[in-house]
C-alpha positions in Angstrom: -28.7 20.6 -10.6 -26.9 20.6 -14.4 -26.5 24.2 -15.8 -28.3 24.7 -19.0 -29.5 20.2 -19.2 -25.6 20.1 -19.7 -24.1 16.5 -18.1 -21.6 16.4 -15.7 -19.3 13.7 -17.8 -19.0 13.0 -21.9 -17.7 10.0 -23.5 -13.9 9.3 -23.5 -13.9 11.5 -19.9 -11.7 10.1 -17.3 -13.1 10.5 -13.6 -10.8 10.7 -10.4 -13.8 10.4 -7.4 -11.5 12.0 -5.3 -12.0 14.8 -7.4 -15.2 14.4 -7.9 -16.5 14.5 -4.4 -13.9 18.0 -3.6 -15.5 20.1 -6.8 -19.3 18.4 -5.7 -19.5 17.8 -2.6 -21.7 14.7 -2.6 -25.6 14.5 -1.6 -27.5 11.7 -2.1 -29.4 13.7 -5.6 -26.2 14.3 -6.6 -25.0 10.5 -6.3 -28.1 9.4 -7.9 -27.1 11.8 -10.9 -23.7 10.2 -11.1 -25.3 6.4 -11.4 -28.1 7.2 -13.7 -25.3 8.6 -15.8 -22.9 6.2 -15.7 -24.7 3.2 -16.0 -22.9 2.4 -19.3 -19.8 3.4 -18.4 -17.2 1.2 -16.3 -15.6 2.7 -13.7 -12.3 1.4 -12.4 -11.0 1.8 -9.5 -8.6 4.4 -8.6 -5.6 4.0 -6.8 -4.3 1.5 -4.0 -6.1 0.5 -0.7 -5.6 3.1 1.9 -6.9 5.6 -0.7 -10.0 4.0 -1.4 -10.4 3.5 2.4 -10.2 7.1 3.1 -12.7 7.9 0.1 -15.1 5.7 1.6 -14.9 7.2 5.2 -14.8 10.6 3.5 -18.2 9.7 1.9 -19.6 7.9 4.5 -19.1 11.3 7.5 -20.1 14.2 4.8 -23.3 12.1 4.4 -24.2 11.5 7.7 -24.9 7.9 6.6 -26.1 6.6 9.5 -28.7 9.0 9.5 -29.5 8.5 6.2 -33.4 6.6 5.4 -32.7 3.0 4.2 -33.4 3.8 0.0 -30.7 6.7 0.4 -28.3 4.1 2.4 -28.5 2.0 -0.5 -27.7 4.8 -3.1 -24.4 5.1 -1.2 -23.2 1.5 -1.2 -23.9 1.6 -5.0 -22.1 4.6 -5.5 -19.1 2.8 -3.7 -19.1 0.2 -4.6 -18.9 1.3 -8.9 -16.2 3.7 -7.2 -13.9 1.2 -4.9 -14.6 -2.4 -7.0 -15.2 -3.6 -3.4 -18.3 -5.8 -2.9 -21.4 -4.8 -1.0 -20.5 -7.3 2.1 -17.0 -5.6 2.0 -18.5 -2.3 1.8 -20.9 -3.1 4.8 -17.7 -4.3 7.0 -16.0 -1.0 6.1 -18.9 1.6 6.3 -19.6 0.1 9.7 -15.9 0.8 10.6 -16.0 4.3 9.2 -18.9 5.3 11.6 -17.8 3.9 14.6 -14.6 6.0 13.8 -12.5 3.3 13.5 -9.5 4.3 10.9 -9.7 2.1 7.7 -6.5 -0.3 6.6 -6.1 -2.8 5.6 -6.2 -5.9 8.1 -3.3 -8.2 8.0 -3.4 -11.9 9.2 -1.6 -15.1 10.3 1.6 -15.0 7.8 0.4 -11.9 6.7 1.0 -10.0 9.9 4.0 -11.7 10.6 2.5 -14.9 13.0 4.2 -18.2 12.6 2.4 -20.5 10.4 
């Protein structure tokens, strides 16, 4: 828990997940602190694509989401999800990939990926 009632984050404090989740590694209590206190705060997200994909696959295999009861699995995609700026539907798509073991990038298409129009 939070030495002496202290908080983990003050106003004005700037917060690199990454970081986050390496000093504390994350449990679902500990996820459920960070939302309760950042509600007010807006959380951007941090750097590009790939990085935000390996955050969430970092999160998702030290949780052990899939074993996780439904009400924790939710605390999860919340905490993503104010993390990455994805949406829940593109979290869902992603988490799934994560657990089968799949790598996450991004997923290039018709001109995209280089096929003729």
């Amino acid at each position: 828990m939070i030495p002496n009632g202290g908080t983990y984050f003050q106003q004005g404090m700037s917060l690199n997940a990454e970081v986050w989740v390496e000093r504390y590694p994350p449990t679902v209590a500990r996820l459920r602190i960070f939302l309760d206190g950042t509600q007010e705060v807006n959380c951007e997200p941090q750097g590009e694509d790939s990085q935000r994909h390996a955050f969430i696959a970092v999160v998702v295999v030290r949780l052990r989401y899939g074993h996780l009861p439904r009400s924790d699995k939710g605390v999860v995609m919340r905490y993503l999800e104010r993390n990455t700026g994805y949406l829940r539907a593109q979290l869902k798509r992603l988490v799934r990939r994560a657990r089968a073991g799949e790598t996450l990038a991004k997923r290039l298409y018709g001109a995209q990926a280089g096929l003729p129009h």
